[in-house]
N, C-alpha and C positions, 0 to 999 in steps of 0.2 A: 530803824534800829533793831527793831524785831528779825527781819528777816537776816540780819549780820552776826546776831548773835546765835540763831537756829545754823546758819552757814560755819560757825566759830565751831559748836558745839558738832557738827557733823566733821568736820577736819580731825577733830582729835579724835573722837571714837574710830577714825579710819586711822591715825598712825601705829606706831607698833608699838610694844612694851618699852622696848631699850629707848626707843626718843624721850619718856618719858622721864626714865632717870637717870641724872647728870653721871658722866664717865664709865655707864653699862656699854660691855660690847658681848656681838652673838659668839658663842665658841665654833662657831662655824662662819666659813663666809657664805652669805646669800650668794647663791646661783644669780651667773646672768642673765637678765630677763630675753626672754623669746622675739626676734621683732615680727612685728605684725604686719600687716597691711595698713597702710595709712587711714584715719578714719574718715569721713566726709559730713560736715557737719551741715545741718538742716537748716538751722540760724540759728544767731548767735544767742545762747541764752535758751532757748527754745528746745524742749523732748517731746512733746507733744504727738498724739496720733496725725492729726492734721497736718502738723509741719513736717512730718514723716514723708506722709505719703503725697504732699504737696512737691518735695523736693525730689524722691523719686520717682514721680510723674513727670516731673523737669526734665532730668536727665535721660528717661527711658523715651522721651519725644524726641531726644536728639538723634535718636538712635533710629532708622529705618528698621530696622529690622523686631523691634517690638514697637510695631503703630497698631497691633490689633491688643494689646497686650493691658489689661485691667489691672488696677491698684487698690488693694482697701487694706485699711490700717486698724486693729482695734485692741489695746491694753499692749500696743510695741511689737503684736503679735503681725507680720506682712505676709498677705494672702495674693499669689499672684495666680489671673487668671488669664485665658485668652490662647493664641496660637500663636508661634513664630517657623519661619520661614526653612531653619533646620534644624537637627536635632542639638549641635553646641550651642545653640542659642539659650537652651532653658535652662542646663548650667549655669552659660552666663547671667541671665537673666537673675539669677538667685543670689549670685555671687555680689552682684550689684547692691542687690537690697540689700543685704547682711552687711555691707561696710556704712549703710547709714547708720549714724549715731543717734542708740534708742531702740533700735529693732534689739528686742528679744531673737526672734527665730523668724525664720520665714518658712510660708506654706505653699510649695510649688504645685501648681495646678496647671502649670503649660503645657503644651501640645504643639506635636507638628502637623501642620497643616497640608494634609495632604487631599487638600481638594485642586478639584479644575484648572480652579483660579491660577497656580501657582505655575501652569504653562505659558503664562505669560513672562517669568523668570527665566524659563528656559530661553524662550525665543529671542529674549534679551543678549543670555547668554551664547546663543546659536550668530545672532547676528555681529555679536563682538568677534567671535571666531573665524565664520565669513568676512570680516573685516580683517583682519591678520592674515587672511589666506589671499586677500584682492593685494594685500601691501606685498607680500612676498614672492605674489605672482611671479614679478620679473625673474628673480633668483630660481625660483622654481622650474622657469622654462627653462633656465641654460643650464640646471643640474638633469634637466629631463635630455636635453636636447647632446649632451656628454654621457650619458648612459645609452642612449639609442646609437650614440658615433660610436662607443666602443664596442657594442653588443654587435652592429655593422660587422669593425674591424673584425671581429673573432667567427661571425659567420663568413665573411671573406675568407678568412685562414683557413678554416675551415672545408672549404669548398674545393679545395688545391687538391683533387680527386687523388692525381696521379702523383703527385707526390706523395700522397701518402701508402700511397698501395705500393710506392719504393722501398718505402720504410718500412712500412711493417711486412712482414711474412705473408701473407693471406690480407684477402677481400674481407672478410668479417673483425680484423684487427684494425683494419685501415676504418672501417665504420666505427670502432669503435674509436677510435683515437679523435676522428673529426667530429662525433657526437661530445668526445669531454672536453675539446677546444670551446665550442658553444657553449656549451653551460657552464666554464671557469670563466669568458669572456661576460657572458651575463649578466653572474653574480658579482663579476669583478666594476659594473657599469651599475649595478643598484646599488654596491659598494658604497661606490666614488659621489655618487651623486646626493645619497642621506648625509652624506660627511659634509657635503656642498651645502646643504640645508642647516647643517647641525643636529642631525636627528641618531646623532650615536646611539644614544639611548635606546629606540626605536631598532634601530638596527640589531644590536645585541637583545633584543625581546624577539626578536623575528628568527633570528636564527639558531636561538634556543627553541623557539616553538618549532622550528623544523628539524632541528636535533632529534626532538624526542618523537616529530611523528615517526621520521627516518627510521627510526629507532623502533615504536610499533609496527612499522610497514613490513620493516625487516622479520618481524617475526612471523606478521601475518603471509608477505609471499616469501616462506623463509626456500621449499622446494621451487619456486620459479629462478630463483636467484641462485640458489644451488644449480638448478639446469643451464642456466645460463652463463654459472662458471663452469662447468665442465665441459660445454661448448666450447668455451677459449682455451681450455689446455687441451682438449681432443683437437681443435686445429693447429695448436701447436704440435703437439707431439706425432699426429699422424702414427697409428696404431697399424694401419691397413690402406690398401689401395685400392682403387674402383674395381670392381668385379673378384674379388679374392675372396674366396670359399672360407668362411670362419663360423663357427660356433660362439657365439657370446650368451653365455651362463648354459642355460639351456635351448636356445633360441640359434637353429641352424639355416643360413642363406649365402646366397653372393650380395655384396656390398652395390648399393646404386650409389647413394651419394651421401655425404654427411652436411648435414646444415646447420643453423644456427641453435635450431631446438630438438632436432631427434636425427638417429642413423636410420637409412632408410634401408632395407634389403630386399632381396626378391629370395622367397624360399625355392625349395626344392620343387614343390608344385608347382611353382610363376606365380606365387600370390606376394603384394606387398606387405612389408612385416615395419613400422615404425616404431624404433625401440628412444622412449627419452633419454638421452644422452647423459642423463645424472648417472643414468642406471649404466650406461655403455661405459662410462669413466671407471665404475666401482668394479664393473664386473669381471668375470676369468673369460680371456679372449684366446681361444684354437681357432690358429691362423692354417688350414690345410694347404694353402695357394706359396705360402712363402720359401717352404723346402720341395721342391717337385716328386722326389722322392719318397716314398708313402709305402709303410708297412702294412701287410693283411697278417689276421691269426684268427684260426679256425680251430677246432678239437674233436677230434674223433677216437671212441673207446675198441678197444680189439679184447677179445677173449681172456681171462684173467688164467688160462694153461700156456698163455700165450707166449712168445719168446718178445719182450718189448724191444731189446737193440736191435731185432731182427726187422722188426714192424718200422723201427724208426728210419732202419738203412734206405727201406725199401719204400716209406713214403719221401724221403729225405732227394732220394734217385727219379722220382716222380717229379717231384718239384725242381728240380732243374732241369729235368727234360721239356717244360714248357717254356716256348720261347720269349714270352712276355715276362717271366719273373728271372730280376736279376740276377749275374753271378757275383757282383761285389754290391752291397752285402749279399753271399752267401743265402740262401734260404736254411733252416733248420726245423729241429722235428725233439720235443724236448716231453719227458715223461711228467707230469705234473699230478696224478694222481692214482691210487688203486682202491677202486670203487668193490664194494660187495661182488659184482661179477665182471668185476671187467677193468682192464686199463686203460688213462685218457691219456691219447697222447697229444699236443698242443704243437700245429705245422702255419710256419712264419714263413712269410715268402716278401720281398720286395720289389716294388713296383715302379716304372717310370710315368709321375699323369701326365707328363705330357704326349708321349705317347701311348700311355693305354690306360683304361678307366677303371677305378679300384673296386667299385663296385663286379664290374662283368670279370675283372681278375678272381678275383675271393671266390666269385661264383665256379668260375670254371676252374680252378684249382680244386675246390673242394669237389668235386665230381671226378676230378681226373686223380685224386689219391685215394678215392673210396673205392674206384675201380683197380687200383694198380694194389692196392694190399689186400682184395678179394681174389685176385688173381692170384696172388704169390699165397695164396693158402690163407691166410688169418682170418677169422672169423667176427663179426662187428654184432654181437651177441646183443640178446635183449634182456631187459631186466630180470633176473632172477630171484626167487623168493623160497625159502627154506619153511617149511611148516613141521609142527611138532603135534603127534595125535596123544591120548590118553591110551589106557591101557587093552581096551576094550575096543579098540578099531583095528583089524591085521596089521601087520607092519608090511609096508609097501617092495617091492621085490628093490630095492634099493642096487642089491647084488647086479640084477640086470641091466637097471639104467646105468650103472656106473661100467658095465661091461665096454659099453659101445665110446666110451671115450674115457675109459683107462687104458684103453689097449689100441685106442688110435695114434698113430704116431705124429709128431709134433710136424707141423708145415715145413716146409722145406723154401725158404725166399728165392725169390726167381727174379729176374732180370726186368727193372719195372720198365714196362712198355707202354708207351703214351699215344692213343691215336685221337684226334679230333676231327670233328667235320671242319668244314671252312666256316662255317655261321658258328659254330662255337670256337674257333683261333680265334672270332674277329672279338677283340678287343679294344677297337680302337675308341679315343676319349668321347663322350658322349655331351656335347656343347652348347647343346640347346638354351639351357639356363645363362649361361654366358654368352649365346649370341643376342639372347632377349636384353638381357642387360646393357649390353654394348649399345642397343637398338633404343631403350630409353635414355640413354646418356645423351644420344648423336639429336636426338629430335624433342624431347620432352623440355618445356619452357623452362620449368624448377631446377634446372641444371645451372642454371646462373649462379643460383646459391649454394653450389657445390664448393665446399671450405678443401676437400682433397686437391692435395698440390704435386702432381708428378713429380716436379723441381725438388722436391724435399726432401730429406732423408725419414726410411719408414722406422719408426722408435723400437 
């Protein structure tokens, strides 16, 4: 009777004001309550520390994963102690205790266990895995054994040499075409076969991580790959032919051969000159081989008393008295400057290389019109230099020097007459460097790789 009435007298002290008097209501409505987590009761009737931690010692035994795991109870207060297997465990572990009915708070003191021991889980795990892999076997082989038939297939394709060297324009396009059949066929056989598996997943992880190596490679051989494309527009476009005399940038040779990674030249000395082919793509290319016709220009000053149309008829009548420089174009003789003592006159002449060599031309013209306007009178004066004295030095007989050519009278042009020996006519083309060239074309192994295509047209 006692303990019903102490139970009476706790009920009321916990209702609310308005229960208490008849026909009160709140001016507000009460909020509705929050729902909880179900509670878990210990026994029935039962708060106690004991029956606490007796009932979650119950439950946490059912559980593998806390059998290391200590329980003490003391004023509702739940101290757990001991190790679990991962790190959600000690969450849950807490989680657990706090829905028994009677726990105030719980004191987590769990730990992951990260001893030795706990490679025996793995190997568990390791062995379940090998088990999945011995069942899938069969399926395995035959998506293994359909990526190696189609990867077959495509180095087959592949291999069809001569067909491809139909198609494409050049031997280094042809490689390159049957090297991207292979590696589309490939990826197209790793493709098919993860898909066989189910491993889409896997697949799109794989070719994102190749994406972005792709992606770093590219930066890192960003100039290999540069060189390596201008390789394939140089043997498309074909700039030049074997052996044709061309200046690229600064860089003067006859052409041996063009390959996949550099143009090869022979300079003017016979020494090999390998220029990277990035650099051949970018550069300014004088081609001297491709017009046979080829201008020379020279400059020689004559006396500033001088008559210059007179100097110019009479170099003008020199240069076409040799028979190496053409009459269409016309050679010319053109006044380009008047220096302190002297005027330059600037003598063009044109040439045929295949018949005669521009060098030994240029040479022996300029010899044969420095002769022909020393002759006709004109004077090829040397620098002159005007000085100024103070007051206190004599003044120099000015009167007299000027005597001797104020009062000489002005050339008189004369008929220019051209004589040469036979060792200086001989102009003829000088081919040494071009017969060397022809000579490593005909015999040297590396000419296989020669991307130059006669058949072409030169760009």
């Amino acid at each position: 009777m006692l303990k019903f009435a102490l139970a009476l007298l706790v009920g009321v002290a916990a209702m609310p004001a308005t229960a208490l008097v008849p026909g009160a209501a709140s001016e507000t409505a009460a909020p509705a309550p929050t729902p909880t987590a179900q509670a878990i009761e210990a026994e029935t009737g039962a708060s106690d520390d004991e029956q606490i931690a007796r009932r979650l010692r119950g439950i946490l035994s059912q559980l593998p994963a806390f059998a290391e795991v200590a329980v003490t109870v003391n004023e509702g207060v739940v101290a757990l102690s001991g190790t679990v297997p991962e790190e959600g465990d000690i969450a849950r572990a807490e989680e657990i205790a706090s829905r028994i009915t009677g726990v105030v708070t719980v004191e987590n003191g769990l730990e992951r266990d990260l001893s030795v021991g706990q490679a025996g889980g793995v190997l568990t795990s390791l062995e379940s895995k090998l088990a999945d892999a011995r069942a899938l076997a069969p399926l395995g082989g035959l998506a293994l054994v359909v990526a190696i038939a189609i990867a077959a297939f495509g180095y087959l394709l592949a291999g069809l040499t001569g067909l491809w060297r139909r198609v494409a324009p050049n031997s280094f396009l042809a490689e390159l075409i049957a090297s991207a059949i292979r590696f589309v066929f490939v990826v197209l056989g790793l493709v098919i076969a993860l898909d066989m598996l189910g491993a889409g997943a896997l697949l799109g992880a794989v070719l994102g991580g190749a994406g972005v190596i792709g992606i770093a490679l590219g930066f890192a051989m960003r100039d290999t790959i540069e060189n390596y494309v201008a390789s394939l527009m140089l043997s498309l476009r074909q700039p030049f032919r074997a052996n044709d005399h061309v200046v690229i940038d600064d860089l003067e040779g006859r052409v041996i051969r063009l390959t996949s990674r550099a143009t090869v030249l022979m300079t003017l000395e016979g020494n090999h000159l390998r220029i990277p082919n990035s650099t051949v793509f970018k550069a300014v290319i004088l081609n001297y081989t491709r017009n046979p016709q080829r201008r020379f220009e020279f400059k020689l000053g004559i006396d500033a008393d001088d008559n210059p149309e007179a100097a110019r008829k009479v170099g003008r009548e020199a240069l076409e008295a040799l028979p190496f420089v053409l009459a269409d174009p016309p050679p010319e003789v053109r006044t380009v400057e008047v220096g302190d003592s002297n005027i330059v006159l600037s003598f063009l002449g044109w040439v045929d290389q295949e018949e005669s060599d521009w060098h030994k031309a240029r040479s022996r013209a300029i010899g044969a019109v420095k002769a022909a306007i020393e002759e006709a009178g004109f004077a090829l004066p040397e620098p002159i230099y005007r000085l100024r004295f103070d007051s206190r030095t004599d003044p120099l007989p000015m009167a007299q020097v000027a005597e001797g050519s104020a009062g000489k009278p002005p050339p008189v042009p004369k008929a220019a007459t051209v004589t040469m020996s036979a060792e200086d006519a001989d102009v003829a083309p000088q081919n040494e460097i071009a017969e060397l060239v022809d000579k490593e074309r005909r015999t040297d192994s590396e000419q296989a790789k020669d991307l130059l295509d006669e058949g072409r047209p030169v760009e």
